[in-house]
N, C-alpha and C positions, 0 to 999 in steps of 0.2 A: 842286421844292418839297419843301419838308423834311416829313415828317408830325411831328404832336405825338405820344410815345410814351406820352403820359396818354390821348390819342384812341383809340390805335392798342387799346388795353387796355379800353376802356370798348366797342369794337368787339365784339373779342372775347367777353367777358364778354357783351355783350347778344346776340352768336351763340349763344354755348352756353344761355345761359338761354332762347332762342327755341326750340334744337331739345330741348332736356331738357321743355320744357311740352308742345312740338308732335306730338311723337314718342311713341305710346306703342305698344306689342307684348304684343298677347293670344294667349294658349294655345288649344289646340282646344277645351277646356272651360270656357274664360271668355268674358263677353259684356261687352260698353262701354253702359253707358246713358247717351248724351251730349245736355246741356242746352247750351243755345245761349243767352248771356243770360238765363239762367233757364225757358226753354221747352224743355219737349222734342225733338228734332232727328229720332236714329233711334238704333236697337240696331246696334254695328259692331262685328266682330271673327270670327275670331280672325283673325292676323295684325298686321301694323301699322298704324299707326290715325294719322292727320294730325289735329291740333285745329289749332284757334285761338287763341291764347295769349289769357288774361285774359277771351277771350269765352264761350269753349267748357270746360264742365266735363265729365267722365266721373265715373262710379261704373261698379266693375266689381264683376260677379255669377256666380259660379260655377254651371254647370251639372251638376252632379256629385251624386250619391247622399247627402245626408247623412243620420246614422245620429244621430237625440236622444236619450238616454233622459230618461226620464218619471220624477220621483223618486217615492220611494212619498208614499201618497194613505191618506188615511186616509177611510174607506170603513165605512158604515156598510148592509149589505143588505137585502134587501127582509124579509127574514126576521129582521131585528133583529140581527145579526151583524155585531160590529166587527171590519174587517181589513184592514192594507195594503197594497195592489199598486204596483209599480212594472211601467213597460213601456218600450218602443222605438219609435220610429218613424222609419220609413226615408220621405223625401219631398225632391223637389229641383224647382228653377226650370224651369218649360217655358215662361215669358212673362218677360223680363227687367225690362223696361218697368212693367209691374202692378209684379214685386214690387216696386220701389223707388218707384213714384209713389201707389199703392193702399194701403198701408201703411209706418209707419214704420221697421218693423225685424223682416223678415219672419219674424228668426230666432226672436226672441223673443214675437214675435205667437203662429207656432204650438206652439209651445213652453207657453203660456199655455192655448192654446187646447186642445192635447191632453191635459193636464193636469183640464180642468172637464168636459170630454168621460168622460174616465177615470171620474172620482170618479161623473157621471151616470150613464153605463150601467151600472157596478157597481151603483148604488143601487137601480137598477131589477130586475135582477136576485138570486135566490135564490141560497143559496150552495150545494149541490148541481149548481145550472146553471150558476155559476161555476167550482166542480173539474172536470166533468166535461165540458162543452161550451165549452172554450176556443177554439176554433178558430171557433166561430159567432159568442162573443163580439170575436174579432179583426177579424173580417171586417165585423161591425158597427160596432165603433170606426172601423174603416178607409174605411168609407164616410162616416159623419158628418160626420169630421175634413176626410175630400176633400172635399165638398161644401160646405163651408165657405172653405178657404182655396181651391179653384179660384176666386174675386174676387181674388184674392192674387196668381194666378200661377204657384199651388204645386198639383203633383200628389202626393198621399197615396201612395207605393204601399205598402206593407206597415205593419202594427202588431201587434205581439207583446207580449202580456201576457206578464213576465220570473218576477216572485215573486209568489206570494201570501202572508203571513204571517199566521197565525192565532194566537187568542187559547190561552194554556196549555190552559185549561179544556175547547176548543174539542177540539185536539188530542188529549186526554185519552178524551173520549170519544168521536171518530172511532175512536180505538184501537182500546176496549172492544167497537164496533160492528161492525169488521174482525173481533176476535177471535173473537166472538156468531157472524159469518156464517160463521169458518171453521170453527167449532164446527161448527154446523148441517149443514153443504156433510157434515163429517165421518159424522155420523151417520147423515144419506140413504143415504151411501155404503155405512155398515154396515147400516143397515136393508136396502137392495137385495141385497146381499150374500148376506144373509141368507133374503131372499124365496127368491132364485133356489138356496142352497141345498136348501133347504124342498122348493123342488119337484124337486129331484133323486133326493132323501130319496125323495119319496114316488112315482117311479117304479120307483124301488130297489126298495121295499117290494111294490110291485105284483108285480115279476119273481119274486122270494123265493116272494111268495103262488105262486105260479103255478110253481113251480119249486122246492122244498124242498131239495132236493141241493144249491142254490147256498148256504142258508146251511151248511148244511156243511162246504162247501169254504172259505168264509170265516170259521169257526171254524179252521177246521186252520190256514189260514194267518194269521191271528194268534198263534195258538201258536208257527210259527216264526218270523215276527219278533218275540217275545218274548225268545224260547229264544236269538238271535241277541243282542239286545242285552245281556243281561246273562248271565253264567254261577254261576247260581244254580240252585237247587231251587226249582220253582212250581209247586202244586196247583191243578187245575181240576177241578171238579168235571164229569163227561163228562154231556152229558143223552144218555135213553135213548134217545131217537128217531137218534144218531149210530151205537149200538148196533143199529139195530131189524133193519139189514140183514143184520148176521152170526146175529144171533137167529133171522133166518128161513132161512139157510140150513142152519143145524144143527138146525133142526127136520125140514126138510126130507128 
């Protein structure tokens, strides 16, 4: 019996469109969310995956770290201070299923969602608390933002406030206030300095009292580090009490 070679083609043709529908091969990192006439079925993969042509649909959903940034956000703080932050957020699928039936489009959900997160907590926040205590503020985003999109599917793990960009004026005199403090810091330093001279000064003076011969010897030896440094003629007038000793031996 002869085959018809229009048959033998429309054969073919509906084999390969059978196993190209039927057929599909997931990565370690990707999941299969498969509906079955429009119900959900079960999460399958990684490996190869058997559907059901025409009956059985898949959406596939990556299990993998993804990194958003957060555009800047114009932010007005608790302290009346305009400024923009942009940040990151690192957060990926641990429930395949939620994210694609729980929401329409997980990427853009939290995306939306990290975003009004952002602009709130900054609002609520000083900006002082904002320069200086970043790391409490991430920590706080980072819980918010999870506790939200875990209905999602989505686990939050990390959020990093990127830039902050402050106003001219803002900048201007943060400067002036740096420079004030390093002023300040400056001056303590010489005040201190100066204390602790002070009081070396006046154990010096004490020993002198109690010991007359030492200024003495600390007049001579001035003279010749004088007499060293420059080679000149220099008049000193000698006090008598440096004399008093030889006076008393030629009385003697």
């Amino acid at each position: 019996m002869e085959i018809n070679p229009f048959f033998l083609i429309l054969i073919i043709i509906t084999t390969l469109f059978f196993l190209f529908s039927a057929v599909r091969i997931l990565r370690e990192y990707e999941r299969g969310v498969v509906f079955r006439l429009g119900r959900f079925l079960s999460n399958k993969g990684p490996g190869l995956i058997l559907l059901i042509p025409v009956i059985d649909k898949m959406v596939k959903v990556t299990l993998r770290t993804v990194a958003m940034d957060i555009p800047p956000q114009d932010v007005i703080t608790k302290d009346n201070v305009s400024i923009k932050v942009s940040a990151v957020v690192y957060f990926r699928v641990v429930d395949p299923d939620r994210a694609i039936i729980q929401v329409e489009d997980y990427l853009y959900a939290t995306s939306q969602l990290s975003q009004t997160t952002l602009r709130s907590i900054m609002g609520e926040s000083e900006l002082d608390e904002i320069l200086s205590e970043r790391e409490k503020i991430n920590a706080h985003l980072q819980s918010v933002i999870d506790k939200q999109t875990e209905a999602w599917g989505i686990k939050v793990a990390l959020v990093e406030v990127k830039h902050i960009d402050l106003p001219v004026s803002m900048q201007r005199a943060m400067a002036r206030q740096a420079e004030a403090e390093r002023e300040r810091r400056a001056k303590v330093i010489a005040a201190e300095g100066e204390f602790q001279a002070s009081g070396k000064l006046t154990d010096a003076a004490a020993i002198i009292e109690k010991h007359p011969v030492a200024l003495q010897l600390r007049y001579l030896q001035t003279l010749v580090e004088i007499a060293a440094e420059k080679n000149s003629t220099t008049i000193f007038p000698i006090p008598i009490d440096l004399l008093k000793a030889f006076m008393d031996n030629a009385k003697k």
